[in-house]
mmCIF file of the N, C-alpha and C atoms, coordinates in Angstrom:
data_MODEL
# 
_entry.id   MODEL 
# 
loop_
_atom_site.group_PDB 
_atom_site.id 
_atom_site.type_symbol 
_atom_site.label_atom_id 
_atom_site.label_alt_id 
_atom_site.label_comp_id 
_atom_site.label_asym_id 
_atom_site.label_entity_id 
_atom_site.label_seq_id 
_atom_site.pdbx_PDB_ins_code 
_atom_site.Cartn_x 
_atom_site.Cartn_y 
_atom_site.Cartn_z 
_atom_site.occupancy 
_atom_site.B_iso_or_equiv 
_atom_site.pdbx_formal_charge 
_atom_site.auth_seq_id 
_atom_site.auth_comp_id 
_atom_site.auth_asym_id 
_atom_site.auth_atom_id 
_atom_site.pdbx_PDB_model_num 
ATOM 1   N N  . UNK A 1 1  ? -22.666 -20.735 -48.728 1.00 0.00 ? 1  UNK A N  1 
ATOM 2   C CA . UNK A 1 1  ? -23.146 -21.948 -48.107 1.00 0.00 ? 1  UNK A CA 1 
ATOM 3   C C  . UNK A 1 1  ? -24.629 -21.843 -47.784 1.00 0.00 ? 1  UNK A C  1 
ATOM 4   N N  . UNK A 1 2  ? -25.051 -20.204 -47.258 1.00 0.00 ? 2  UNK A N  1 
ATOM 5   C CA . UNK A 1 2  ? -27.003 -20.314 -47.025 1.00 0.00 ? 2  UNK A CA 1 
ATOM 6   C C  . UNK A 1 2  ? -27.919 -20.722 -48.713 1.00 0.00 ? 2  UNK A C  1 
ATOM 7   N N  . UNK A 1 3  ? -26.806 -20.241 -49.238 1.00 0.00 ? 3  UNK A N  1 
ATOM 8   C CA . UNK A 1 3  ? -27.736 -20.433 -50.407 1.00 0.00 ? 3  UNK A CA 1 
ATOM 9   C C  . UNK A 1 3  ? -27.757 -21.861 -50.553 1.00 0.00 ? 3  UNK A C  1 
ATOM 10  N N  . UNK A 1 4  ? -26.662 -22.118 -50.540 1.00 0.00 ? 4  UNK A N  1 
ATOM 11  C CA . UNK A 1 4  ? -26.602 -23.922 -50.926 1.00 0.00 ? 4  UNK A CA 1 
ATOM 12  C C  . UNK A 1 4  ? -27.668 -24.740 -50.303 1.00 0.00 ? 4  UNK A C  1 
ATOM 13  N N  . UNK A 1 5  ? -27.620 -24.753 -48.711 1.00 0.00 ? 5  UNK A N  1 
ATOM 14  C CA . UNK A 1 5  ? -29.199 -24.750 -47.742 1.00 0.00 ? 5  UNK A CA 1 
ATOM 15  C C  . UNK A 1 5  ? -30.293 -24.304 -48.008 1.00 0.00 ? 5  UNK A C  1 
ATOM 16  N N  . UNK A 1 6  ? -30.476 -22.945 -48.502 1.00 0.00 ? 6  UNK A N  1 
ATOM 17  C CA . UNK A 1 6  ? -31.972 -22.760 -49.146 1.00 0.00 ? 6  UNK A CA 1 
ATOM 18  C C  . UNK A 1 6  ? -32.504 -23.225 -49.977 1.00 0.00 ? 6  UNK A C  1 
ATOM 19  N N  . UNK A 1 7  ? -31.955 -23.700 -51.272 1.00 0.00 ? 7  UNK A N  1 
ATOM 20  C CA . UNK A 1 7  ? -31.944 -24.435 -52.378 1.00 0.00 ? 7  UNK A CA 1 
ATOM 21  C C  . UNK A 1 7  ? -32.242 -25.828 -51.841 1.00 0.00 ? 7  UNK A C  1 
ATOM 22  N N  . UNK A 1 8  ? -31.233 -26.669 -50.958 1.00 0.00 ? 8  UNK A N  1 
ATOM 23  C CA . UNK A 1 8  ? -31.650 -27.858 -50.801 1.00 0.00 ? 8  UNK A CA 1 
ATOM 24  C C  . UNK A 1 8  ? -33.059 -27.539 -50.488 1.00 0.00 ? 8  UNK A C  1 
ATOM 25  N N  . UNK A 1 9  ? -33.367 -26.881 -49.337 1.00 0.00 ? 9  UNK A N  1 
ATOM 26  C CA . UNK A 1 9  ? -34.771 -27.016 -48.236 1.00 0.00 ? 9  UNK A CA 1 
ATOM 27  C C  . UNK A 1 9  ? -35.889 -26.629 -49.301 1.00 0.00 ? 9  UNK A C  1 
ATOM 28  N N  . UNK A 1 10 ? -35.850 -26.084 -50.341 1.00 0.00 ? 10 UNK A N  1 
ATOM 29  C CA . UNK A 1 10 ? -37.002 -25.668 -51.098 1.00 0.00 ? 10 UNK A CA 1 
ATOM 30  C C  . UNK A 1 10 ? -37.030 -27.149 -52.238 1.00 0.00 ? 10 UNK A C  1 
ATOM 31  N N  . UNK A 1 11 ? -35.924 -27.413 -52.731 1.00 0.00 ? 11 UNK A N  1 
ATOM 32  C CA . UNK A 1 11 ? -35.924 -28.705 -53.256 1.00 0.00 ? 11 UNK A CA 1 
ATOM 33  C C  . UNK A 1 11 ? -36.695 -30.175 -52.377 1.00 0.00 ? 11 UNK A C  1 
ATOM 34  N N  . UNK A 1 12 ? -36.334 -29.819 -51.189 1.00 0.00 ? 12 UNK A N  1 
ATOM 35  C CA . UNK A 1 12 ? -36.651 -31.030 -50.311 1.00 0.00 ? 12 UNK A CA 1 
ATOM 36  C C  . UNK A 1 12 ? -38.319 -30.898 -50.138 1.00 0.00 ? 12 UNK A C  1 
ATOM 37  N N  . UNK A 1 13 ? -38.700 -29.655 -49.928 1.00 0.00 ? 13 UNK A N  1 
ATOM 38  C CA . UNK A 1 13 ? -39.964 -29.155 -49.862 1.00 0.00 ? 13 UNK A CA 1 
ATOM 39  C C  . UNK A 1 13 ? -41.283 -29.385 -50.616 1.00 0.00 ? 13 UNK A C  1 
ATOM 40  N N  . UNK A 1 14 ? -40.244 -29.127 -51.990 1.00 0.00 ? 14 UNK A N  1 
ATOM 41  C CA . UNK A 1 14 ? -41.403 -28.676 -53.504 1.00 0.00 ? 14 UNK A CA 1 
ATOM 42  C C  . UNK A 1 14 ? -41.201 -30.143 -53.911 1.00 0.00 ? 14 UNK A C  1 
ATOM 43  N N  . UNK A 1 15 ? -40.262 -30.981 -53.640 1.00 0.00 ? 15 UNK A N  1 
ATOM 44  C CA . UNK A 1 15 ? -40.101 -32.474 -54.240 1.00 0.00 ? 15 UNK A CA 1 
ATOM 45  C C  . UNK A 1 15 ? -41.197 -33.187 -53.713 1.00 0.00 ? 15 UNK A C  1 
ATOM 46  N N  . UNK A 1 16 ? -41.411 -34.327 -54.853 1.00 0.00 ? 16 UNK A N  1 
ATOM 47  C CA . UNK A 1 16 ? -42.252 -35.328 -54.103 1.00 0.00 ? 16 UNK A CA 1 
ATOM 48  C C  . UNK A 1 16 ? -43.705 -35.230 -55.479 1.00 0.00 ? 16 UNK A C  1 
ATOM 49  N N  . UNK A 1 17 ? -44.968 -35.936 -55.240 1.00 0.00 ? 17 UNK A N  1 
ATOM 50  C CA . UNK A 1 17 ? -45.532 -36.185 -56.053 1.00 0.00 ? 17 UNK A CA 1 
ATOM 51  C C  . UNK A 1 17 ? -46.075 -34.254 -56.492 1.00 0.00 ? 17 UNK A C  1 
ATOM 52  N N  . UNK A 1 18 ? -46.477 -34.694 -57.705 1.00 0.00 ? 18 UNK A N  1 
ATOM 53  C CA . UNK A 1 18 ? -47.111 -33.364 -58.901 1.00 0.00 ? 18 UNK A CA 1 
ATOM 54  C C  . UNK A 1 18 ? -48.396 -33.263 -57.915 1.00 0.00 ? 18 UNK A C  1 
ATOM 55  N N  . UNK A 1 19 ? -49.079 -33.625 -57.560 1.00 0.00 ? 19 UNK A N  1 
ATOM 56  C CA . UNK A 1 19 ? -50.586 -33.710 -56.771 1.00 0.00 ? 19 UNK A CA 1 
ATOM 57  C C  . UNK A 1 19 ? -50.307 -32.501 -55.789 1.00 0.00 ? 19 UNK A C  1 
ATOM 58  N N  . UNK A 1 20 ? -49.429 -32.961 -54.845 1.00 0.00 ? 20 UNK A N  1 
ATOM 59  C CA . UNK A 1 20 ? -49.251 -31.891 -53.567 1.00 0.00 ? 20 UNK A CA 1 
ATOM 60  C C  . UNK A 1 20 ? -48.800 -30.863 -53.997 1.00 0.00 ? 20 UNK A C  1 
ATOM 61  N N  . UNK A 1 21 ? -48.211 -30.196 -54.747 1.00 0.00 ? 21 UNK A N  1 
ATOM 62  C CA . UNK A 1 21 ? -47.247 -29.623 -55.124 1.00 0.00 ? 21 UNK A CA 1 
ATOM 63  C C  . UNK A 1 21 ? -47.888 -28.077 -54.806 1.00 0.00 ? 21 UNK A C  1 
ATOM 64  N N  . UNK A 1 22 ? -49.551 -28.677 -55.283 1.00 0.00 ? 22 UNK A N  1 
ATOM 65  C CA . UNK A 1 22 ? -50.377 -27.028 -55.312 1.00 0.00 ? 22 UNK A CA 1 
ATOM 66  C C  . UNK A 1 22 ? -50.526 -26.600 -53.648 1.00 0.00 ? 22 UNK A C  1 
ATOM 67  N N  . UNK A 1 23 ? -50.429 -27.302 -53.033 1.00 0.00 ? 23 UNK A N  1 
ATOM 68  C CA . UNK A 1 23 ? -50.377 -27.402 -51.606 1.00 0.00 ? 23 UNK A CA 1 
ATOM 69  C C  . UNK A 1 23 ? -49.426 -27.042 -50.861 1.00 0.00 ? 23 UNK A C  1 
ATOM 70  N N  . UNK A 1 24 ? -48.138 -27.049 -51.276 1.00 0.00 ? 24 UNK A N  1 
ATOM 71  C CA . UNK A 1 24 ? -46.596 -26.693 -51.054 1.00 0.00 ? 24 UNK A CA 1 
ATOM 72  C C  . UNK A 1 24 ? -46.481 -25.540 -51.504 1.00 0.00 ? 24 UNK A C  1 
ATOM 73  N N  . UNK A 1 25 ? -46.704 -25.131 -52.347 1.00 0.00 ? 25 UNK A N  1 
ATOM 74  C CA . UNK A 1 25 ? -46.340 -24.057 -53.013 1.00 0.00 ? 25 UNK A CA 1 
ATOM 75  C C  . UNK A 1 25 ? -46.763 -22.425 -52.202 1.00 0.00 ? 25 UNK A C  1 
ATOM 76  N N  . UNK A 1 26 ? -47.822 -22.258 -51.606 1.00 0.00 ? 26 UNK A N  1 
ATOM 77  C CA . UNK A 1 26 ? -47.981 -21.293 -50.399 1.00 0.00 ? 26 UNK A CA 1 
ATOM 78  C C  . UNK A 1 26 ? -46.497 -21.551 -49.393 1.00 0.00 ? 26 UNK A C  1 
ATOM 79  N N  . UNK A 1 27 ? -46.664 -22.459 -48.990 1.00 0.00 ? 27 UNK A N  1 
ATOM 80  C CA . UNK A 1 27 ? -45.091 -22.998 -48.188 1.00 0.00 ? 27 UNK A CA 1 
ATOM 81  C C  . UNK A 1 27 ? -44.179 -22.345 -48.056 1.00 0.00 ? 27 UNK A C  1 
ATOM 82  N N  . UNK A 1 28 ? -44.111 -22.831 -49.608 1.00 0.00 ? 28 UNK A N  1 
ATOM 83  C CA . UNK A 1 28 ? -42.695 -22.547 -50.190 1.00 0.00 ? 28 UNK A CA 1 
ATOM 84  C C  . UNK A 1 28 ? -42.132 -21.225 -50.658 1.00 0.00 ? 28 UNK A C  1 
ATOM 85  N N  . UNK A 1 29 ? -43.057 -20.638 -50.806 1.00 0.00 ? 29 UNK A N  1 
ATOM 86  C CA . UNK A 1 29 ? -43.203 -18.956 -51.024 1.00 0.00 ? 29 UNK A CA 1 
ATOM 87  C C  . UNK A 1 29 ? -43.421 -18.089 -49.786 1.00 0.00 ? 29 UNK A C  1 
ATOM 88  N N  . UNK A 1 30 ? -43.843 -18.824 -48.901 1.00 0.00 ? 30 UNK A N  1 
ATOM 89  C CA . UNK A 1 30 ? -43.874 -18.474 -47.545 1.00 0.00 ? 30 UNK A CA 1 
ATOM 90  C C  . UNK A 1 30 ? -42.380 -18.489 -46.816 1.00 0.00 ? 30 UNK A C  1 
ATOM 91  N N  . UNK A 1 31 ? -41.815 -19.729 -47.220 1.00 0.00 ? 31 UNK A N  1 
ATOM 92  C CA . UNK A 1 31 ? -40.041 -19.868 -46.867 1.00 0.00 ? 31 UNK A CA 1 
ATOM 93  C C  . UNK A 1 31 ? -39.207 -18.728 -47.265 1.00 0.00 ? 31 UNK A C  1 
ATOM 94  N N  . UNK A 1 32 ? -39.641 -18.491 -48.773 1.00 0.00 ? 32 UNK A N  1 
ATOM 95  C CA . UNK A 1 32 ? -38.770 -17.865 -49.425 1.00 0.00 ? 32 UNK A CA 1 
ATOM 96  C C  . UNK A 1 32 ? -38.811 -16.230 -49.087 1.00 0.00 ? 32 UNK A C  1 
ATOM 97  N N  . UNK A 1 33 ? -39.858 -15.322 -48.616 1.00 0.00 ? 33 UNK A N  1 
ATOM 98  C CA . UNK A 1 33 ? -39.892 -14.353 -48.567 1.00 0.00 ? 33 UNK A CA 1 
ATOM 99  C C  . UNK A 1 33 ? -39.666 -14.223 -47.058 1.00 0.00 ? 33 UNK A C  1 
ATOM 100 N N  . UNK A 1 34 ? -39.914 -15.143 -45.967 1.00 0.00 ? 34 UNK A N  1 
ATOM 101 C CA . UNK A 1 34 ? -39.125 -15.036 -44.431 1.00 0.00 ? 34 UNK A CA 1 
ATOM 102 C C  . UNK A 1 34 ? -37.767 -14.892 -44.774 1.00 0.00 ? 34 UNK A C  1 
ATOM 103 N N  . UNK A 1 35 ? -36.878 -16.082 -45.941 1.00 0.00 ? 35 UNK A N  1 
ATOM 104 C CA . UNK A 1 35 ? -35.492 -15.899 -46.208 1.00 0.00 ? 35 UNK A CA 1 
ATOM 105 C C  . UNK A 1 35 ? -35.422 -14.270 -46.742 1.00 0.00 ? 35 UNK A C  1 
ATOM 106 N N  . UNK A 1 36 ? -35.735 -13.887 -47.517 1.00 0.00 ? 36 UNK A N  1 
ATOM 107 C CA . UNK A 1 36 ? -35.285 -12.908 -48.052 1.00 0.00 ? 36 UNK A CA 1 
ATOM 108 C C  . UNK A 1 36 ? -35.620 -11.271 -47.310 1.00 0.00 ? 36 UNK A C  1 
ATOM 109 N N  . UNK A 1 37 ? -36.383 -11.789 -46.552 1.00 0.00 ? 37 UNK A N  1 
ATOM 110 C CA . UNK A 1 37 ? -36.900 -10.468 -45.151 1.00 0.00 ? 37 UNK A CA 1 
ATOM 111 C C  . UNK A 1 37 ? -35.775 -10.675 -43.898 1.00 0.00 ? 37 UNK A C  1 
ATOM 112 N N  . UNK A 1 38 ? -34.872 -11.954 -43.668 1.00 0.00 ? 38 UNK A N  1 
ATOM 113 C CA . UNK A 1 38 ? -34.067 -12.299 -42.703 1.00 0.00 ? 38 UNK A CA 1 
ATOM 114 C C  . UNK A 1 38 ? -33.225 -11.467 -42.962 1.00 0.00 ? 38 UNK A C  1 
ATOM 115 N N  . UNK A 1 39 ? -32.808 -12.192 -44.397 1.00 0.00 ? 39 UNK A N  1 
ATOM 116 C CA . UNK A 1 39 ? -31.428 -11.332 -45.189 1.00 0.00 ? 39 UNK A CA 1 
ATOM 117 C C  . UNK A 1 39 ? -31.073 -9.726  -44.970 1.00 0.00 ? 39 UNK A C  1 
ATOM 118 N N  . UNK A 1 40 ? -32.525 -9.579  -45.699 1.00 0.00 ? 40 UNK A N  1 
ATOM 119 C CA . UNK A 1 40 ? -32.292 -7.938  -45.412 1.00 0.00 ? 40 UNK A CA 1 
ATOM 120 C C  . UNK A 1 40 ? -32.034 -7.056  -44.000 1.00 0.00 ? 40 UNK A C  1 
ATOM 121 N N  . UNK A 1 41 ? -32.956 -7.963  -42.813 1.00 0.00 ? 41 UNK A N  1 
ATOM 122 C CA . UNK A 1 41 ? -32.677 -7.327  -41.661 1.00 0.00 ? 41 UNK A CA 1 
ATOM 123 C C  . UNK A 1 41 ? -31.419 -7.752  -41.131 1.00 0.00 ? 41 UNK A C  1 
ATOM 124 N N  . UNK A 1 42 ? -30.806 -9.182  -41.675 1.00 0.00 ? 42 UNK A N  1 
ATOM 125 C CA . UNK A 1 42 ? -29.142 -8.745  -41.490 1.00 0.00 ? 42 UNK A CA 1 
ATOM 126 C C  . UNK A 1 42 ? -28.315 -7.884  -41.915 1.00 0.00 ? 42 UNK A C  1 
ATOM 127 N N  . UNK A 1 43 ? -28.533 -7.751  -43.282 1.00 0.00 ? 43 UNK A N  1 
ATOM 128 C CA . UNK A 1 43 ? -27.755 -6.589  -43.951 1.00 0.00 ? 43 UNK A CA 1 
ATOM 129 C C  . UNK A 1 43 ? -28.060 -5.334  -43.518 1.00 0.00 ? 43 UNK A C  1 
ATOM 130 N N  . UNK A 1 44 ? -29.041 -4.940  -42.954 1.00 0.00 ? 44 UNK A N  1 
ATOM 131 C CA . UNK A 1 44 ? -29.332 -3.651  -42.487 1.00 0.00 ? 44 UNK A CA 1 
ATOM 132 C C  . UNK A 1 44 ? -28.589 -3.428  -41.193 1.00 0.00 ? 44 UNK A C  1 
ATOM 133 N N  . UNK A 1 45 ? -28.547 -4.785  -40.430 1.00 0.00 ? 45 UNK A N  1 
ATOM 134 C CA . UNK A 1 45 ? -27.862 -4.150  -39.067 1.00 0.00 ? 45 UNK A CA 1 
ATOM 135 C C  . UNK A 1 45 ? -26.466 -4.586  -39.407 1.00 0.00 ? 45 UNK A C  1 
ATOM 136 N N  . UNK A 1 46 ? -26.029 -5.243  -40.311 1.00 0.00 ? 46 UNK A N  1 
ATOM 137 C CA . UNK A 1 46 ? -24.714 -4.885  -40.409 1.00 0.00 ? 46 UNK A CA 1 
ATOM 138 C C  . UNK A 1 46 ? -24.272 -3.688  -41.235 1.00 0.00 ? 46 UNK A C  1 
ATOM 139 N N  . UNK A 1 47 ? -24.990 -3.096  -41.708 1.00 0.00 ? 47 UNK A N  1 
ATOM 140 C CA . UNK A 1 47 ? -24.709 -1.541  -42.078 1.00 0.00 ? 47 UNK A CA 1 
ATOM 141 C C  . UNK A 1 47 ? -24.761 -0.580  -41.108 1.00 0.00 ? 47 UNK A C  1 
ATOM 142 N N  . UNK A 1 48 ? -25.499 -1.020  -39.789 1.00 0.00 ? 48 UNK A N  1 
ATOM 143 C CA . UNK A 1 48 ? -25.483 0.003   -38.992 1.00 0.00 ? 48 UNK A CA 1 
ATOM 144 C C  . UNK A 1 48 ? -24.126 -0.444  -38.031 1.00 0.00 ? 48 UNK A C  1 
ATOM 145 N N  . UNK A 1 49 ? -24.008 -1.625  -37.973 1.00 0.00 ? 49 UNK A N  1 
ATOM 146 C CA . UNK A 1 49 ? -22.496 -1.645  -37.159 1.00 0.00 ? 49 UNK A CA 1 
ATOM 147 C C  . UNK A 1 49 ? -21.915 -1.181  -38.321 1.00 0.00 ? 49 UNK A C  1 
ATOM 148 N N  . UNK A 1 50 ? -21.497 -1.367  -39.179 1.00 0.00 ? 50 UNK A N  1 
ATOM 149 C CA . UNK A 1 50 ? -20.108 -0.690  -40.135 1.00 0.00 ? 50 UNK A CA 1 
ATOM 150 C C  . UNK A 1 50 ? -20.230 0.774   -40.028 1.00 0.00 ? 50 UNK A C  1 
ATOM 151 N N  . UNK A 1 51 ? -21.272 1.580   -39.888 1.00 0.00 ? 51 UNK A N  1 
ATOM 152 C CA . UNK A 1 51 ? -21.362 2.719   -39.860 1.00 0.00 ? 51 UNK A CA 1 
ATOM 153 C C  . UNK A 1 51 ? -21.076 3.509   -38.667 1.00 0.00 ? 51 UNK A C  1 
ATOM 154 N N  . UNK A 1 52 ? -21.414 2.703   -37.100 1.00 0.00 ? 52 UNK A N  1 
ATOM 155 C CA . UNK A 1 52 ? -21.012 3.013   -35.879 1.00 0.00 ? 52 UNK A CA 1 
ATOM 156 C C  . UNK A 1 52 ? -19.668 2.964   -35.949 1.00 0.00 ? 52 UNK A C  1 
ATOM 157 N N  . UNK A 1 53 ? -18.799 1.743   -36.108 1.00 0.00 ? 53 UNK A N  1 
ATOM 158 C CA . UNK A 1 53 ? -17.556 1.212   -36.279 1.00 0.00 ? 53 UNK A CA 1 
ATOM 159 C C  . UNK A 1 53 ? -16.705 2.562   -37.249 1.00 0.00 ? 53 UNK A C  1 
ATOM 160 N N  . UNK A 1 54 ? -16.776 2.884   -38.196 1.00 0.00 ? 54 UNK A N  1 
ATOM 161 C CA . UNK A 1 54 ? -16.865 4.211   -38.748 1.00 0.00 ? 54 UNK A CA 1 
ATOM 162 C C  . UNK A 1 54 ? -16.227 5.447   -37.832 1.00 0.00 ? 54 UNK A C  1 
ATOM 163 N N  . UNK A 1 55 ? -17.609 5.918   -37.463 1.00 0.00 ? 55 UNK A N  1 
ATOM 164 C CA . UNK A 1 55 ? -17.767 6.732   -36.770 1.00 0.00 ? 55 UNK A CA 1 
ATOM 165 C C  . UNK A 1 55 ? -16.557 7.019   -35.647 1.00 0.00 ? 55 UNK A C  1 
ATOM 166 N N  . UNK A 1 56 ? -16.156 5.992   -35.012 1.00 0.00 ? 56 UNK A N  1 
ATOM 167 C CA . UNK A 1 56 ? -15.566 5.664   -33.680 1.00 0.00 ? 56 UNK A CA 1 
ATOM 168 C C  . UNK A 1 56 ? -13.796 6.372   -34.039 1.00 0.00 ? 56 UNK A C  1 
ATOM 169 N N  . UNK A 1 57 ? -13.873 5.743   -35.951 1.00 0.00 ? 57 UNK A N  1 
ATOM 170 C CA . UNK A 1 57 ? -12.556 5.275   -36.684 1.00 0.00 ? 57 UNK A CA 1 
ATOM 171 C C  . UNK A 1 57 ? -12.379 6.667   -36.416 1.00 0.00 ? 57 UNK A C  1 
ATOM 172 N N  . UNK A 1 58 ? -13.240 7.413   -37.275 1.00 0.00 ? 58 UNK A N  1 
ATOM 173 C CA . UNK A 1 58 ? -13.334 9.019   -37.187 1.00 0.00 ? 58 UNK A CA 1 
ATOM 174 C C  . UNK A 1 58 ? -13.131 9.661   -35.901 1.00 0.00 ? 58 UNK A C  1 
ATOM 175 N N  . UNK A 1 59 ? -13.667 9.651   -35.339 1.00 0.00 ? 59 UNK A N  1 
ATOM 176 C CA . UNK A 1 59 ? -13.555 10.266  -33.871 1.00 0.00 ? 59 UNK A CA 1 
ATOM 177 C C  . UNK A 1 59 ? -12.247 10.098  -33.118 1.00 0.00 ? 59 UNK A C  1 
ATOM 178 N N  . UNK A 1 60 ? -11.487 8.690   -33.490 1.00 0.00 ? 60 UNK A N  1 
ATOM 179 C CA . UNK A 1 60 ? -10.058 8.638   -32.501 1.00 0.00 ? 60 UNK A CA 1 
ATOM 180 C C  . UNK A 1 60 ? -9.188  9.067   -33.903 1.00 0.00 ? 60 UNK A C  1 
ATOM 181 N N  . UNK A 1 61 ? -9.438  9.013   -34.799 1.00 0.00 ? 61 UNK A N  1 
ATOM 182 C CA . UNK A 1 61 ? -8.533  9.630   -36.113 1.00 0.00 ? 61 UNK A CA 1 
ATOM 183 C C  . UNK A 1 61 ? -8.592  11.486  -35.526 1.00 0.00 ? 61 UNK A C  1 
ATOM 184 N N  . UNK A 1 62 ? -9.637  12.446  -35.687 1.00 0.00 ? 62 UNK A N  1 
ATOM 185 C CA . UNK A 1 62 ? -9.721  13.322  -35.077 1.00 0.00 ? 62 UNK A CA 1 
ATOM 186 C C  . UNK A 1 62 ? -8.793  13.563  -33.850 1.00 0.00 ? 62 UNK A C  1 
ATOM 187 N N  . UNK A 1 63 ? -9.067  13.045  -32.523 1.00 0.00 ? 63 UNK A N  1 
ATOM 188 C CA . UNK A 1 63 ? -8.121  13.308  -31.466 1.00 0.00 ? 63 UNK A CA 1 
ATOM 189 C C  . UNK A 1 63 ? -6.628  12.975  -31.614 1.00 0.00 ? 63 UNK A C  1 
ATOM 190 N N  . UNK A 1 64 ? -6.630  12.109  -32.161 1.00 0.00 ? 64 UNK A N  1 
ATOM 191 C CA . UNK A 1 64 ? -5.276  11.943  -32.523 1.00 0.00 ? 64 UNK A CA 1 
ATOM 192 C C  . UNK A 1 64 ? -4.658  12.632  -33.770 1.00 0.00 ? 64 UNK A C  1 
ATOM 193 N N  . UNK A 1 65 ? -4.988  13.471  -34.226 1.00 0.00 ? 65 UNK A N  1 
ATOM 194 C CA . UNK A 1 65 ? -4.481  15.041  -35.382 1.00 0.00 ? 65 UNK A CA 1 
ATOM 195 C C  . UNK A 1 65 ? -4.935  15.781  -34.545 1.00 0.00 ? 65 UNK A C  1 
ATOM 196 N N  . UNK A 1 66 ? -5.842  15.958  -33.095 1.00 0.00 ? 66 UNK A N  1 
ATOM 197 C CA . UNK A 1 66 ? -5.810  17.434  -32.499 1.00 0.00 ? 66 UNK A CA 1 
ATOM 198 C C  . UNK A 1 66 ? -5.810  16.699  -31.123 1.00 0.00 ? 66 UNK A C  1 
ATOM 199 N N  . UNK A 1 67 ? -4.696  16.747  -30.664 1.00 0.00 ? 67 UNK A N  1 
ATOM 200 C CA . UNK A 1 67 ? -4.818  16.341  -29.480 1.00 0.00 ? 67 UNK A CA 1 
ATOM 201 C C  . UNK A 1 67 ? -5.152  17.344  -28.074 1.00 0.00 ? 67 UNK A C  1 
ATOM 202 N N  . UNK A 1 68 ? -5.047  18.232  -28.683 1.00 0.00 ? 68 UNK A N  1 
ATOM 203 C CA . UNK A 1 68 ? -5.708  19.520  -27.549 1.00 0.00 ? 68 UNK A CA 1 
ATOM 204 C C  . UNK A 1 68 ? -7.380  19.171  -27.453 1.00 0.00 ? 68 UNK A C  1 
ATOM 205 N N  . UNK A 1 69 ? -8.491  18.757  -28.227 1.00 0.00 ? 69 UNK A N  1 
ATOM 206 C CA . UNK A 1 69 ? -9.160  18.103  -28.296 1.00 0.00 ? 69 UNK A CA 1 
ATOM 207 C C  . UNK A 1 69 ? -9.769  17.011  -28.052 1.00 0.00 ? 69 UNK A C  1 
ATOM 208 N N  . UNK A 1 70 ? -8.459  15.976  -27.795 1.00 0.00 ? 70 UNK A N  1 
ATOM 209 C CA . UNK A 1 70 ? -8.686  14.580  -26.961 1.00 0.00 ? 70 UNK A CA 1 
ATOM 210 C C  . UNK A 1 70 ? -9.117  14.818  -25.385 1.00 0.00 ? 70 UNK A C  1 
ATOM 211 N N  . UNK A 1 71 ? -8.945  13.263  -24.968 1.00 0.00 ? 71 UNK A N  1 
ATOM 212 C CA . UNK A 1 71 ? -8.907  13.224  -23.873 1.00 0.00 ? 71 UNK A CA 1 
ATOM 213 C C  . UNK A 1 71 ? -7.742  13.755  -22.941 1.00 0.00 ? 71 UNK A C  1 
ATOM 214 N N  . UNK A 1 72 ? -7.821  14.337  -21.849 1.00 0.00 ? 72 UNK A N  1 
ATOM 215 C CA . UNK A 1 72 ? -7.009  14.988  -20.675 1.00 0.00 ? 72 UNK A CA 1 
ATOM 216 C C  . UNK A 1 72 ? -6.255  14.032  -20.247 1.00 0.00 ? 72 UNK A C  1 
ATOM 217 N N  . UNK A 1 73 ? -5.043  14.456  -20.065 1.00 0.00 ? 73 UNK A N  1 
ATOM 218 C CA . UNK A 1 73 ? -4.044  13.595  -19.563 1.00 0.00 ? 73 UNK A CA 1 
ATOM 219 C C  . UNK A 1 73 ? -3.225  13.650  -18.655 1.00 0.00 ? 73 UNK A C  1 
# 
């Protein structure tokens, strides 16, 4: 669906007379590389939650095969 939105907004953007177009076009390349710098810093912090999330899986997988190791009870 973002893509579907980015596409419109650069369409909606770059549309319109051939004259402006040279004028838009910083813009529009300006849009496009904030989108694609967003993206990445989402995907990056959702790699770092999947990787915490992970971690956690590991750690109660561990205590629970050594429970002399867990928590005191």
């Amino acid at each position: 669906m973002h893509c579907v939105l980015g596409a419109l907004l650069i369409g909606v953007v770059s549309g319109g007379a051939a004259g402006n177009s040279d004028r838009r076009r910083p813009l529009v390349r300006g849009l496009v590389k904030g989108g694609i710098m967003a993206k990445r810093k989402l995907e990056s912090a959702g790699a770092t939650v999947i990787a915490e999330a992970q971690k956690l899986v590991d750690e109660a997988r561990a205590e629970l095969d050594h429970p002399e190791m867990g928590l005191p009870q």
